[in-house]
C-alpha positions as CSV (number, residue, x, y, z in Angstrom):
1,X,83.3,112.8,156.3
2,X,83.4,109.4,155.2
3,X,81.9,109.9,152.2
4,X,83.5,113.4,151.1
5,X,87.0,111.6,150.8
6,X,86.1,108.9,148.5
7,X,84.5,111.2,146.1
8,X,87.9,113.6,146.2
9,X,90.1,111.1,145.4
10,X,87.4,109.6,142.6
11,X,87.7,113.2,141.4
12,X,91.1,113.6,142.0
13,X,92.1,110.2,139.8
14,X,89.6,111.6,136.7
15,X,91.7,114.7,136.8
16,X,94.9,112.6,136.3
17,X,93.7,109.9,134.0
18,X,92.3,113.0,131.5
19,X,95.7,115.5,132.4
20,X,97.5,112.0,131.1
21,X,95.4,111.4,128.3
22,X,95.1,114.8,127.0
23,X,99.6,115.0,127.1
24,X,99.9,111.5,125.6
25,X,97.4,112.5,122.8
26,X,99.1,115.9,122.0
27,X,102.6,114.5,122.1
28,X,101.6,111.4,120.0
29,X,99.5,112.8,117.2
30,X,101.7,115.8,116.7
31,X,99.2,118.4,116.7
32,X,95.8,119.2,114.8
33,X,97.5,121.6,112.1
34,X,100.3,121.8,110.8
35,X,101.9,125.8,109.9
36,X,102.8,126.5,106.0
37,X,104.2,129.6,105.0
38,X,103.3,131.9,101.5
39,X,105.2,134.9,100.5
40,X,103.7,137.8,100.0
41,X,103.3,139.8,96.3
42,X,106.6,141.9,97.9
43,X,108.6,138.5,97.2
44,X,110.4,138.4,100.3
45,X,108.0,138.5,103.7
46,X,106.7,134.6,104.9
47,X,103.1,134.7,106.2
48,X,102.5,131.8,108.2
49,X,98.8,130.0,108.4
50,X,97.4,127.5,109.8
51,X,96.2,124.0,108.5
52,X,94.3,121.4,109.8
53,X,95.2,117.9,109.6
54,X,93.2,115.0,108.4
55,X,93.4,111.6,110.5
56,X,97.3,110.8,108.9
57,X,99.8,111.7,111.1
58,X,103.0,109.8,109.9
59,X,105.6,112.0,108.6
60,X,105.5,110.7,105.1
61,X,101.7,111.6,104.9
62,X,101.9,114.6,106.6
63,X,105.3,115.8,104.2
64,X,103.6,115.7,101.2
65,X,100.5,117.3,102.7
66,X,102.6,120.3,103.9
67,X,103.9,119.9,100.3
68,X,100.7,120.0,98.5
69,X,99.7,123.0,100.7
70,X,102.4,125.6,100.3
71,X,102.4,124.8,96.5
72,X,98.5,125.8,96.7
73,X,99.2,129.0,98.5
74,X,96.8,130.8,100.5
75,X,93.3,130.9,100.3
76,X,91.9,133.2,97.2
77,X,91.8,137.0,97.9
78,X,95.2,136.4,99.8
79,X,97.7,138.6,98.0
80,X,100.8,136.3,97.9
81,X,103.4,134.8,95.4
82,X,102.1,131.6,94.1
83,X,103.1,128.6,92.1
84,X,102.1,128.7,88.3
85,X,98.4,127.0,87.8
86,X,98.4,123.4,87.4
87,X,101.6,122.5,89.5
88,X,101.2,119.8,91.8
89,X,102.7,118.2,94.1
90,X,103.8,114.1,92.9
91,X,105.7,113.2,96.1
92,X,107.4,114.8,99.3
93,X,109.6,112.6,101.5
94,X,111.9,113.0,104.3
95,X,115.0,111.0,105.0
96,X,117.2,112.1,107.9
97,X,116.8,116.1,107.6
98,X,116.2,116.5,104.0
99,X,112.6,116.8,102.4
100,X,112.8,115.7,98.5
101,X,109.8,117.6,96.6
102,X,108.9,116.3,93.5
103,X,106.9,118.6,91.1
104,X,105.1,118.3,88.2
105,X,106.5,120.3,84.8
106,X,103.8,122.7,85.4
107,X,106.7,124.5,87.8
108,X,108.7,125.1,84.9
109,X,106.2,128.2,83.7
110,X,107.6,129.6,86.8
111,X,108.2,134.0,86.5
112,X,111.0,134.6,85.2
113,X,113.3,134.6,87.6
114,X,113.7,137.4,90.3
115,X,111.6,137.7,93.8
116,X,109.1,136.0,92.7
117,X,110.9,132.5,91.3
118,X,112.4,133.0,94.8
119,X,109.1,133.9,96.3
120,X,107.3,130.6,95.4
121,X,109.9,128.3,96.8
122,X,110.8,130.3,99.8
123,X,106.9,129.7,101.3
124,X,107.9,125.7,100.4
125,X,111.1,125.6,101.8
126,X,109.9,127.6,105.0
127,X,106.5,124.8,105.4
128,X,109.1,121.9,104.4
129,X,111.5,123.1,107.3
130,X,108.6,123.7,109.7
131,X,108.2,120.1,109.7
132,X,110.1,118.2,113.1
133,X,113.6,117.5,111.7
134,X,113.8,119.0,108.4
135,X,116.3,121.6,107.6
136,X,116.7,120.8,103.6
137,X,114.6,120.7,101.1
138,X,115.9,119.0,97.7
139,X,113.5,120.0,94.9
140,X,112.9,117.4,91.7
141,X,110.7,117.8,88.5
142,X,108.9,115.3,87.1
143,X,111.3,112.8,89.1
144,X,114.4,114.3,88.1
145,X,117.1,116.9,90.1
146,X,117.0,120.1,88.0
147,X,119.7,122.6,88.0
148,X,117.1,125.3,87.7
149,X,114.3,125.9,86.7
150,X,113.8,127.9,83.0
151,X,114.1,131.1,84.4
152,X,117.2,130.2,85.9
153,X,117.0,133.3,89.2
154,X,117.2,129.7,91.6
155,X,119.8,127.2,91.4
156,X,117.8,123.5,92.6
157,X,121.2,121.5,92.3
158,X,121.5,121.8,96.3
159,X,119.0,121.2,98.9
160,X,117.6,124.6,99.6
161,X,117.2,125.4,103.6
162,X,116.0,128.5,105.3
163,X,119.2,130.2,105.1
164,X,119.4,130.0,101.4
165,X,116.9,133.2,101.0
């Protein structure tokens, strides 16, 4: 008997320090993936998926990894809306609740306006918005707040939020 104690509350105290370290880990690094969103070839359904994270899990880093993700879209063979080829992401930060996109001119071959202008910045705003405080997202070009973009369906001169689809 005097044995079988010591070893419960050895096992007991292994439990705890691994139930401890496995809620300060979660809480702390935010997660393993993060969610982004495309919209499907219909223009108007989000499809969320799951990413994994690399070892950056500040907000700035992880912003314009979201970023960089929804503006690839989906894997290949994925029917969904996507950006026009080329467009990258330059930078994505957050101040207070707003996002601020920055993308390269590449944007600006967007279709011509429609469900699927809308359809391409829906699946960013949505990812943006997934992120913990964001409800916002301002989108620049090349640096620089647009009005819209050449097709002129989407007006950029306001943040965009979920509510704005």
């Amino acid at each position: 008997m005097k044995i079988v104690r010591p070893v419960i509350l050895v096992a007991l105290f292994a439990l705890a320090v691994g139930a401890a370290w496995l809620f300060v880990s979660h809480r702390a690094g935010g997660g393993d993936t993060i969610t982004v969103y495309y919209t499907k070839d219909d223009g108007t359904t989000e499809v969320p998926w799951r990413v994994s994270l690399g070892a950056a899990r500040d907000l700035p880093s992880v912003a314009f990894y979201a970023a960089t993700q929804a503006v690839a879209g989906p894997p290949q063979g994925v029917e969904a809306v996507r950006f026009p080829p080329g467009t990258r992401v330059l930078a994505a930060t957050v101040t207070g609740a707003l996002a601020t996109v920055d993308l390269s001119s590449e944007v600006n071959a967007s279709a011509q306006g429609g469900l699927l202008e809308t359809g391409e910045f829906k699946g960013l705003v949505w990812t943006m918005t997934a992120l913990p405080g964001v409800n916002a997202v301002a989108v620049h070009v090349n640096g620089k707040a647009v009005a819209t973009l050449p097709g002129g369906h989407l007006e950029l001169d306001e943040p965009l939020a979920r509510a704005s689809f």
